[in-house]
N, C-alpha and C positions, 0 to 999 in steps of 0.2 A: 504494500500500500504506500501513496505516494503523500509527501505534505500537498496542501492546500494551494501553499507559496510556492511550490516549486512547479508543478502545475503549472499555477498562473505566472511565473516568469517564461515557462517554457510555453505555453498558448499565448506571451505577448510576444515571442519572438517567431514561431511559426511561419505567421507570412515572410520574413525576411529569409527565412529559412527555406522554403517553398522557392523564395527566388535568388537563391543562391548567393544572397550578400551579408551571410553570417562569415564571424573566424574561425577558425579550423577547430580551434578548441571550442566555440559555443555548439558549432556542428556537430561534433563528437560526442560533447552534453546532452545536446537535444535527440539525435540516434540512440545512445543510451539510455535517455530518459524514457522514449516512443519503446523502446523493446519489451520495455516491463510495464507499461501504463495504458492497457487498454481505453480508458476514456481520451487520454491524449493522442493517442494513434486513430481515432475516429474522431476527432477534431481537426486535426492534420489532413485526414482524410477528406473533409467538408470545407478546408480550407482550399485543397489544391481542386475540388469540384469549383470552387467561387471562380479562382484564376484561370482555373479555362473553361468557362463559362462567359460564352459573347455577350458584352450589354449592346441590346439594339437600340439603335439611333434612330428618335423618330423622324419620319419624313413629316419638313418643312410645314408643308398644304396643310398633312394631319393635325400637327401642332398647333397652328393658327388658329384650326376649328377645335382645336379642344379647349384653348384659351377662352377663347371670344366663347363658345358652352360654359367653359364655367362662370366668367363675369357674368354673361347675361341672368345663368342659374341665380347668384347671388343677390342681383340686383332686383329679380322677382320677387324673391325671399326676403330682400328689403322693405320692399313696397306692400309684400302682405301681412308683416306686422309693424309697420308704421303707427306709430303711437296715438296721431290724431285719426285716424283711421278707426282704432280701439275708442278714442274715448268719445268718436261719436256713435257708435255702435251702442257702448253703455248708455249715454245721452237717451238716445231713441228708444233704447230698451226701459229706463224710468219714465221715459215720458209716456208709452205705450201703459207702463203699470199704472202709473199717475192716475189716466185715463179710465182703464177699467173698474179699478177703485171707485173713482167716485160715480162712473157710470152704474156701479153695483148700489151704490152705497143710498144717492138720491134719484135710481130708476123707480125704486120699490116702493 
């Protein structure tokens, strides 16, 4: 079983490791560490899945219209809980109550 810290020095140096810009001796360390340390050696492993793994680059055109989608998104979502919006909603809503009330009260 491995410490905690030593672990986490050796999963902070992985990627570097992965790309060949550790010292001979961190190298050494981190091989030795990966032979005995099953959770590190599947860490290592999801590390060098990350680096060769392509990020795709969105085309331009698609971008634009995912931008301009989502402003637009927000900007609806602005406007449908706009504050005076709400408090004329409540307004109309007591004034409707207002109304029934006394239409109740001196129908009868």
């Amino acid at each position: 079983m491995r410490s905690n810290e030593e672990c986490t020095q050796i999963g902070d140096l992985l990627p570097e490791f992965m790309a060949g810009r550790v010292s001979p001796a961190d190298e050494q360390r981190i091989r030795a560490h990966l032979e005995g340390c099953a959770a590190c050696r599947a860490r290592a492993n999801a590390v060098s899945l990350l680096q060769h793994t392509p990020v795709p680059v969105p085309d331009p055109d698609r971008w634009e219209c995912f931008v301009s989608g989502v402003v637009d998104a927000a900007e609806r979502r602005r406007k449908l809980v706009d504050p005076r919006r709400i408090w004329t909603l409540v307004a109309v809503i007591v004034v409707l109550a207002v109304a029934v009330f006394l239409w109740v009260r001196f129908a009868t």
